[in-house]
C-alpha positions as MATLAB code, in Angstrom:
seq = 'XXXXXXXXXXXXXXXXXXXXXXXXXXXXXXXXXXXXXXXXXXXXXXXXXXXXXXXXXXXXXXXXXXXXXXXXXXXXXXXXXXXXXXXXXXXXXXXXXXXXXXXXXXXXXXXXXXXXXXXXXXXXXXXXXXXXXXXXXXXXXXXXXXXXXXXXXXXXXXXXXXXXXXXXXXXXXXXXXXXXXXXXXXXXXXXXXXXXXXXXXXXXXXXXXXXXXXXXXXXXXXXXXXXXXXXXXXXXXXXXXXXXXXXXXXXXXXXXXXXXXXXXXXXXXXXXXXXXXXXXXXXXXXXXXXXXXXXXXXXXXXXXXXXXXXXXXXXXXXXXXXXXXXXXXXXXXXXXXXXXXXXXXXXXXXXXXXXXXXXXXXXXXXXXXXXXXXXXXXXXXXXXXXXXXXXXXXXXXXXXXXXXXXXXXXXXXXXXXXXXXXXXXXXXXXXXXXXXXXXXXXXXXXXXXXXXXXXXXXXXXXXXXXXXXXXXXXXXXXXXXXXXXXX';
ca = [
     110.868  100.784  105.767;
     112.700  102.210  102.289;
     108.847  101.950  101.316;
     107.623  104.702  104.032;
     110.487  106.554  103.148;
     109.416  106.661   99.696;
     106.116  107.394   99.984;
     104.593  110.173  102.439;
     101.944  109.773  104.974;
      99.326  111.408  103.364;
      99.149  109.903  100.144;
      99.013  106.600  101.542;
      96.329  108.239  103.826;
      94.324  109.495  100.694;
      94.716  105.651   99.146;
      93.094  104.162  102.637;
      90.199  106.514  102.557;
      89.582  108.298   99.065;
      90.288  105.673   96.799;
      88.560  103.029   98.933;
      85.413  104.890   99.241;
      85.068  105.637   95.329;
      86.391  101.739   94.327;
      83.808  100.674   96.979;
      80.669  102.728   96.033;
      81.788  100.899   92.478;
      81.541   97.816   93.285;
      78.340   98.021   95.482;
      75.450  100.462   94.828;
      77.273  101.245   91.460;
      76.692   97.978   90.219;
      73.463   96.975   91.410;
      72.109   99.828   89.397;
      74.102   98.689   86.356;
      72.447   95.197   86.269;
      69.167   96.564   87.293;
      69.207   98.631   83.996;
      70.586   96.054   81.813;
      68.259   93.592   82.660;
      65.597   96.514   82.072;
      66.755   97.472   78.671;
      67.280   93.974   77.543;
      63.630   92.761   78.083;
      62.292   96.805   76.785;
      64.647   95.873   73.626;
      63.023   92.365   73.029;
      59.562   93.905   73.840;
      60.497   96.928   70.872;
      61.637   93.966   68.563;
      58.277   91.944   69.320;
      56.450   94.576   68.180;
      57.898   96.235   65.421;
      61.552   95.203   64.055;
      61.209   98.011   61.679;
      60.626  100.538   64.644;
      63.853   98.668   66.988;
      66.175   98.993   63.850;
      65.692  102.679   63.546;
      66.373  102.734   67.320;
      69.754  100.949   67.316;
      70.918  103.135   64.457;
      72.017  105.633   67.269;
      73.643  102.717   69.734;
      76.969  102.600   67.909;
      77.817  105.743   67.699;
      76.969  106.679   71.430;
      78.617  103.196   72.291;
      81.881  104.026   70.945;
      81.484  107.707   72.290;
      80.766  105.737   75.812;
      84.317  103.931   74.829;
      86.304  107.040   74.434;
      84.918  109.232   77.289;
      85.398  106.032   79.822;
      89.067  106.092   79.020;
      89.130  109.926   79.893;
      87.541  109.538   82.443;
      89.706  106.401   84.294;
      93.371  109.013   83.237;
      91.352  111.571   85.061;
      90.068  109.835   88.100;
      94.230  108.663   88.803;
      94.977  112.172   87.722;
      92.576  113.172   90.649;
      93.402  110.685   93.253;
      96.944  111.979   93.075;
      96.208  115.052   92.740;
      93.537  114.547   95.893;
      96.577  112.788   97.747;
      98.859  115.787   97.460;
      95.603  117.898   99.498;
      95.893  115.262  101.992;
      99.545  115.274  102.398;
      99.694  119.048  102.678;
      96.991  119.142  104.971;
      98.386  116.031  106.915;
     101.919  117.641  107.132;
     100.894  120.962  107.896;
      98.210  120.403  110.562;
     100.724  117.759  112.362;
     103.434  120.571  112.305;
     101.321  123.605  113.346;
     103.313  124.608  116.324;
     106.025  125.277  113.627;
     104.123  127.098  111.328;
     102.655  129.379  113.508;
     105.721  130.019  115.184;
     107.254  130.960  111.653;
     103.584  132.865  110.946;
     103.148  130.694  108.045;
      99.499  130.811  108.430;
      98.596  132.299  105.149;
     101.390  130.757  103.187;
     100.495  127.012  103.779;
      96.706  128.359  103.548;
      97.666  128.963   99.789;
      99.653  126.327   99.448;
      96.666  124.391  100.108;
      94.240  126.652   97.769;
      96.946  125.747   95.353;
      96.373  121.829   95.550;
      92.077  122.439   95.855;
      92.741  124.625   92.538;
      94.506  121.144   91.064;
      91.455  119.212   91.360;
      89.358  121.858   90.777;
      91.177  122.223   86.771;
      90.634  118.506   86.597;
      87.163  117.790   88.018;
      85.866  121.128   85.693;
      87.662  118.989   82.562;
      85.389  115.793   83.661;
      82.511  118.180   83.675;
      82.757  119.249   80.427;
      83.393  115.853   79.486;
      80.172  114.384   80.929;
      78.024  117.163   79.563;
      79.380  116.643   76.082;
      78.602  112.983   76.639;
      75.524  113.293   78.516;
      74.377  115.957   76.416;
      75.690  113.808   72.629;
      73.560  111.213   74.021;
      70.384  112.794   74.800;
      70.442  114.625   72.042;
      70.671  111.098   69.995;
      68.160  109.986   71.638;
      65.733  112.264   71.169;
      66.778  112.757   67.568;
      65.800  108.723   67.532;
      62.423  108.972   68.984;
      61.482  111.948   66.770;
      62.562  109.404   63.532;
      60.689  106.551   65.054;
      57.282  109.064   65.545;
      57.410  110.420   61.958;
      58.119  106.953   60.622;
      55.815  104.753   62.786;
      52.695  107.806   61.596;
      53.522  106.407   58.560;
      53.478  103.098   58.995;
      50.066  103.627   61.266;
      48.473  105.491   58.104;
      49.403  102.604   56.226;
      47.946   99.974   58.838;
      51.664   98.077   59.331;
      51.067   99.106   62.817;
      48.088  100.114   64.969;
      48.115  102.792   67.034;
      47.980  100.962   70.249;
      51.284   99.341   68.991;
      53.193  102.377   68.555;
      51.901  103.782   71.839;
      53.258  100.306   73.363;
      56.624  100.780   71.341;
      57.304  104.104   72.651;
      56.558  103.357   76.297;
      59.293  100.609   75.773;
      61.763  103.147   74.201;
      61.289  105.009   77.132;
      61.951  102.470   79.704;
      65.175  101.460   77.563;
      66.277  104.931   77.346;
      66.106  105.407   80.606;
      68.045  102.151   81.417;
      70.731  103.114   78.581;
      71.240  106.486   80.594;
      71.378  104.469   83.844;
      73.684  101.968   81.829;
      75.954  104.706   80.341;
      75.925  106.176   84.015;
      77.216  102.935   85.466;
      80.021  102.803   82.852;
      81.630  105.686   84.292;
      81.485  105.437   87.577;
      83.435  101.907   86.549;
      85.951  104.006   84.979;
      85.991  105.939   87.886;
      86.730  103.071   90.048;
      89.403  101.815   87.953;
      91.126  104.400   88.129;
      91.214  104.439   92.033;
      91.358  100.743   91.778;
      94.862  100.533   90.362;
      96.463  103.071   93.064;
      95.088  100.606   95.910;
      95.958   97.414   93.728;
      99.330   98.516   93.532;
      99.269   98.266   97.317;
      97.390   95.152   97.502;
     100.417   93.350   95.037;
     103.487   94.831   96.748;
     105.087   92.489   98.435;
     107.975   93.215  100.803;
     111.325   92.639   99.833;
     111.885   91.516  104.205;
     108.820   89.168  105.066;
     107.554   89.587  108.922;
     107.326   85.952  109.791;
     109.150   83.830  107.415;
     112.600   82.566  109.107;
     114.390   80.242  112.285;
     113.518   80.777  115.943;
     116.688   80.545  118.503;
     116.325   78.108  120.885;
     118.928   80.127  122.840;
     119.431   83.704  122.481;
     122.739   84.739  123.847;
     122.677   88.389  122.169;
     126.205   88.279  119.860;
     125.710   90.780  117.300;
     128.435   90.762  114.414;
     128.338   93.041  111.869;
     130.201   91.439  109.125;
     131.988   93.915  106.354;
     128.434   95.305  105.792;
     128.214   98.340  103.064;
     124.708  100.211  103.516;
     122.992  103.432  101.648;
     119.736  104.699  102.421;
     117.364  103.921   99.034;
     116.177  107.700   99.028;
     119.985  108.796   98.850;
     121.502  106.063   96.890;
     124.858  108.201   95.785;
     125.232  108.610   99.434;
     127.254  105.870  101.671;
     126.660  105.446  104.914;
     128.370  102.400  106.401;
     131.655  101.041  104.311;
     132.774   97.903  104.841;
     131.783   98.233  108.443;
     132.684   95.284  110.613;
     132.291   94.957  114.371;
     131.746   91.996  116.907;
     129.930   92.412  119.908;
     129.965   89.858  122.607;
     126.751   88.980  124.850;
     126.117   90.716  127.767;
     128.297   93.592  126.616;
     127.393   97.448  126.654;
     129.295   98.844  123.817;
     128.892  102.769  122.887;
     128.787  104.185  119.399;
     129.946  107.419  119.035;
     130.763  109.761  116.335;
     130.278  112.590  114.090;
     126.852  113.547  112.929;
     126.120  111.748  109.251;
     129.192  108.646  110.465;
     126.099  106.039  110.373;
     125.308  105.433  114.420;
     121.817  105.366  113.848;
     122.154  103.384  111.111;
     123.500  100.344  113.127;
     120.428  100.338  114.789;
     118.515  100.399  112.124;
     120.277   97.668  110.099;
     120.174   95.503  113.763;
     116.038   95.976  113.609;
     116.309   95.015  110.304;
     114.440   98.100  108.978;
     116.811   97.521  106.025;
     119.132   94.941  104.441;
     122.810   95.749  103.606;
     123.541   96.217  100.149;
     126.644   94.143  101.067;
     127.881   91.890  104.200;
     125.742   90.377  106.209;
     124.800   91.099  110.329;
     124.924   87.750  112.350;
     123.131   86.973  115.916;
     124.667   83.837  117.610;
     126.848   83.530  114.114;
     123.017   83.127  112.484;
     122.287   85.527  109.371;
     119.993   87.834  110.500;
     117.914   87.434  107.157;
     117.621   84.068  108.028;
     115.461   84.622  111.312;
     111.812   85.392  111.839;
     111.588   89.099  111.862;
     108.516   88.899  113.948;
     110.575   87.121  116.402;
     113.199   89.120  116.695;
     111.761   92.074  117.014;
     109.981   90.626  119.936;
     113.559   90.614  121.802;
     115.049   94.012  120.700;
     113.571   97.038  122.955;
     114.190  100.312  121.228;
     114.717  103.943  122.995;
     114.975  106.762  120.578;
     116.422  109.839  120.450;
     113.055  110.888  119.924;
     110.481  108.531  121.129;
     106.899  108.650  119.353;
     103.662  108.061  121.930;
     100.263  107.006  120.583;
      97.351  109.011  121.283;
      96.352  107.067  124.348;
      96.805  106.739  127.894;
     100.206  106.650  129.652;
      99.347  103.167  130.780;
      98.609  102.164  127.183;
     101.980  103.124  125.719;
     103.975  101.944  127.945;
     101.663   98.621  127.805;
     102.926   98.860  124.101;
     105.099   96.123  123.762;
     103.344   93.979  125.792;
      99.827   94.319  125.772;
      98.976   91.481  128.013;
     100.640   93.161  130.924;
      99.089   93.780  134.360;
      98.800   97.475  135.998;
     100.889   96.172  138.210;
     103.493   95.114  135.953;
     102.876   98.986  134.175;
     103.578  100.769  137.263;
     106.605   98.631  138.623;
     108.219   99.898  135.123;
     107.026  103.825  135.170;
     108.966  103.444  138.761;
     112.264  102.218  137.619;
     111.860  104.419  135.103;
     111.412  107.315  137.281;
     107.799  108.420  136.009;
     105.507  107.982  139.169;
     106.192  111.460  140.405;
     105.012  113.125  137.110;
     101.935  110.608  136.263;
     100.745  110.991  139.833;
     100.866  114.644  139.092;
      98.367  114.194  136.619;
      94.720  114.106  137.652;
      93.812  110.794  135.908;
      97.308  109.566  137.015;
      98.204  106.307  134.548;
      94.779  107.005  132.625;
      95.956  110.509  131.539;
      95.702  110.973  127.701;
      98.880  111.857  126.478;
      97.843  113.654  122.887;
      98.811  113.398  119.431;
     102.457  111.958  118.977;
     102.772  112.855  123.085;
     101.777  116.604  122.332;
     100.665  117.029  126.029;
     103.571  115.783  127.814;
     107.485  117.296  128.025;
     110.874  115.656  125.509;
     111.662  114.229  129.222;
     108.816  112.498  130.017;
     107.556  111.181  126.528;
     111.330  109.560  127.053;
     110.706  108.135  130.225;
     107.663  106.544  128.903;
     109.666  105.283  126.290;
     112.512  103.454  128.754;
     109.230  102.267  130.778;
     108.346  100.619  128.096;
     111.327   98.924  127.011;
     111.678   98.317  130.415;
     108.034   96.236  130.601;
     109.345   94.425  127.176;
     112.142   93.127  128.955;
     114.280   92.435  125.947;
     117.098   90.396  125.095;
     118.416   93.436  123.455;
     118.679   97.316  123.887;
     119.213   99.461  121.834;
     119.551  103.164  123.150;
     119.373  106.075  120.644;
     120.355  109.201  122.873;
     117.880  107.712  125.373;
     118.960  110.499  128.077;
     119.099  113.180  125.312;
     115.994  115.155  126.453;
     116.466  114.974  130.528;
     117.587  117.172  132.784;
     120.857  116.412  135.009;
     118.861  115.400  137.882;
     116.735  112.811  135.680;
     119.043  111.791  133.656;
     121.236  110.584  136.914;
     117.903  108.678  138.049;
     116.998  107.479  134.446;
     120.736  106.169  133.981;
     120.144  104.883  136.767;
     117.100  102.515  135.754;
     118.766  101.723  132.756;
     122.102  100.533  134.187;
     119.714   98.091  136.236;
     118.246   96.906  133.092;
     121.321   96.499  130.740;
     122.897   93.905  133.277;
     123.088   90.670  131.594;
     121.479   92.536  128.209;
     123.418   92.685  124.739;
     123.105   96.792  124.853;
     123.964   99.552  121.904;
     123.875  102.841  123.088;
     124.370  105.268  120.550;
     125.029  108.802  122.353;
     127.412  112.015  122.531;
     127.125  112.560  126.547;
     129.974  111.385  128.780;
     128.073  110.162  131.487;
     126.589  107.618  128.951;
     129.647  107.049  126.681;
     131.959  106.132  130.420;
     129.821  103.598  131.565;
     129.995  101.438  128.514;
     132.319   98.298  128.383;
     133.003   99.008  124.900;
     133.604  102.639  123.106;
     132.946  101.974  118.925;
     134.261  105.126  117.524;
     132.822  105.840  113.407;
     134.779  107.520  111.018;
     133.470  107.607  107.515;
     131.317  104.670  107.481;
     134.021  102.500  109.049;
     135.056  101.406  113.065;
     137.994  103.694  113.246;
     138.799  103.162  116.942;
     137.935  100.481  119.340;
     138.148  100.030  123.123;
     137.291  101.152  126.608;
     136.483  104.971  127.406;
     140.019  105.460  128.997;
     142.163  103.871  126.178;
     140.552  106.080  123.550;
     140.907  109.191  125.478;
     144.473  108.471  125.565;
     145.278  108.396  121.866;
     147.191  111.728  120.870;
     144.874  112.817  117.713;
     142.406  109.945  117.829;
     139.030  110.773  116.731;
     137.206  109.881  119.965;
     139.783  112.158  121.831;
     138.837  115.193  119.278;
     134.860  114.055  119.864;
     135.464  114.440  123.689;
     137.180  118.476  123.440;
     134.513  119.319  121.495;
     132.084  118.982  124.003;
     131.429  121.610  126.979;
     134.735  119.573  129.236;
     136.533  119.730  125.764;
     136.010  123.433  125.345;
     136.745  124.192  128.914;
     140.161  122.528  128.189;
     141.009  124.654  125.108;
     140.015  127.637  126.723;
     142.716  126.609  129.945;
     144.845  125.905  126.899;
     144.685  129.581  125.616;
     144.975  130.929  129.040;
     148.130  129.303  129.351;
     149.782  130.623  125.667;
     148.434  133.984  126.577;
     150.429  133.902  130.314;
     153.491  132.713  128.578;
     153.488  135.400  125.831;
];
């Protein structure tokens, strides 16, 4: 994961396509022509030296020098192919980020500024293919002009040797029909050299890739026999790689029995998220250690245990597919039947039915089509069908209204019987019906009980979390009623 937040979509889209098309047509077409004219100028060559090795030696006198010209403009050319492949990724990242985020940019009428922006990045490799331009011609042109220069030398010196009889005329006719056909093949050769260079240069951007291995391998690990679904989080200090002078979680220890429904709450930036993140194992601590069943977690197969964790975020991404095939997501193999039975508990049949093509509806780009409230009932559907071990519940209820939240709450109280579950919200209705209230406070567990015992600590930080809210401010607002009636 620190790897995708390192590197943006786009460029990695832009290595996938660009660079695979121009490493391919290297090693394909590319190089078929290059052996085609080297076997073509090597028998030509032997041909010219049959006939005249007086004639073939005045002919190589110009191969050195365009050889180690050839030398010198392939290097320029591999700096400039990366130089354009990046500078190619940047188009495709603006263009990727941009057209995925229209709805914001037109309704900031950004239109002609991210048009520019883009005309900005086409204007890059623009500069950079015109300097590869000029460099080919000067090649292109150095060469031809060599070679001409060559076959000029060879015509005044082979009249000679005719008018001397070394040679007959038939000869040099002959000889100069080969220096064609090797000419030719040198162009074709000096041709192929460059596209090489070419692919090279794409070649290390996708090798790069191809050698990266990641630091948290996907099947490597133990299997539980037995999953009983205790987390403990074990003094665990985490940052996020992109903001390494930034901590999020300090020390941060917490035990969490199975079956139990615990709640973390706290200010924005105290590292809720976080926990959910370190329990997916989308990153490792950079100290302590998180433990299921008392097993490291870096000691089980990732594959695995993703397989028992069903995630609902805060804000849950759809494929572009049918509402049947996300919420089919997590398990693939399962049965319409199976599909529907979840979209009920889930509370989605009225909406889907709604729809003309009902459970075969395309749902758009990242959900585009459908409302915050249902793309999130999708999402608990298909947690639901995954039937996991363990939840864990970003703001799942953040985008419904009162009415569906009471019916998605609901569904999920059904499903988090007998379930390890984290919920990670700010609504009350979420935060009461937890066994367990973990209240953050700069990275650490600051308070740690039921809903009722933290409400009733004077100055505790889940107390202050609570009057903030709407009940919280109608309670201050009481409170200055009162000191106003008194004064």
């Amino acid at each position: 994961m620190a790897f995708f937040d390192q590197n943006r979509t786009g460029e990695l889209i832009s290595r996938l396509s660009v660079d695979t098309a121009i490493v391919g047509k290297s090693v394909t077409n590319n190089v078929s022509d290059g052996l085609r004219a080297l076997a073509t100028a090597g028998v030509g060559s032997s041909m010219m030296l049959f006939i005249s090795p007086k004639l073939t030696g005045i002919m190589m006198v110009v191969v050195p020098p365009v050889a180690l010209f050839a030398i010198v403009y392939g290097r320029y050319v591999k700096t400039l192919s990366k130089k354009t492949q990046t500078a190619l990724s940047e188009i495709t990242k603006v263009a990727e980020e941009r057209i995925s985020s229209i709805r914001t940019v037109q309704a900031f009428a950004k239109e002609k500024v991210e048009g520019k922006r883009y005309h900005m990045r086409v204007m890059d490799v623009y500069d950079l293919a015109r300097k590869e331009a000029l460099a080919s011609g000067a090649f292109y042109g150095g060469a031809g002009l060599s070679g001409n220069l060559a076959v000029l030398a060879v015509l005044w010196y082979g009249g000679h040797m005719v008018m001397n009889h070394a040679i007959t005329i038939g000869e040099l006719t002959s000889f100069m029909l080969y220096t064609a056909y090797v000419g030719t093949s040198l162009g074709g050769m000096t041709s192929f050299y460059s596209e090489i260079m070419k692919g090279v240069g794409a070649s290390e951007r996708l090798f790069n890739l191809l050698a990266r291995e990641s630091p948290i391998p996907l099947d490597v690990g133990k299997k539980l026999d037995n999953l009983q679904g205790k987390i403990r989080f074990d003094n665990v200090s985490f940052t996020y790689p992109t903001r390494p002078q930034s901590s999020i979680l300090k020390n941060f220890s917490l035990t969490v029995n199975p079956g139990t429904v615990i709640a973390i709450v706290g200010s924005s930036g105290s590292g809720k998220s976080t926990i959910g993140s370190l329990l997916l194992r989308y990153y490792d601590p950079n100290a302590g250690s998180v433990y299921v069943d008392d097993t490291n977690l870096k000691d089980i197969n990732l594959n695995w245990w993703r397989e028992n964790v069903g995630v609902v975020s805060q804000e849950p991404m759809l494929f572009a597919g049918t509402i049947a095939e996300n919420i089919a997501y997590g398990r693939e193999n399962a049965t319409m039947e199976e599909i529907m039975e979840a979209a009920t508990k889930a509370h989605c049949t009225n909406f889907i039915q709604s729809f003309r093509d009902g459970y075969h509806t395309m749902v758009g780009e990242r959900g585009i089509s459908l409302s915050g409230g249902q793309k999130q009932r999708i999402a608990i559907a298909r947690a639901l069908l995954k039937n996991p071990s363990i939840l864990v519940l970003d703001e799942a209820t953040s985008a419904l209204d009162s009415e569906s939240e009471l019916l998605v709450q609901d569904a999920l109280n059904t499903l988090m019987q007998g379930r390890t579950v984290f919920t990670i919200a700010h609504r009350l209705s979420t935060i009461r019906s937890a066994d367990l209230v973990a209240c953050l406070s700069d990275g650490r567990v600051a308070e740690l009980g039921t809903y009722n015992d933290l409400l009733n600590i004077q100055d505790g930080v889940f107390r202050r979390l609570v009057e903030l809210q709407s009940l919280g401010g109608s309670a201050r607002l009481n409170e200055t009623e009162t000191d106003l009636n008194e004064q």
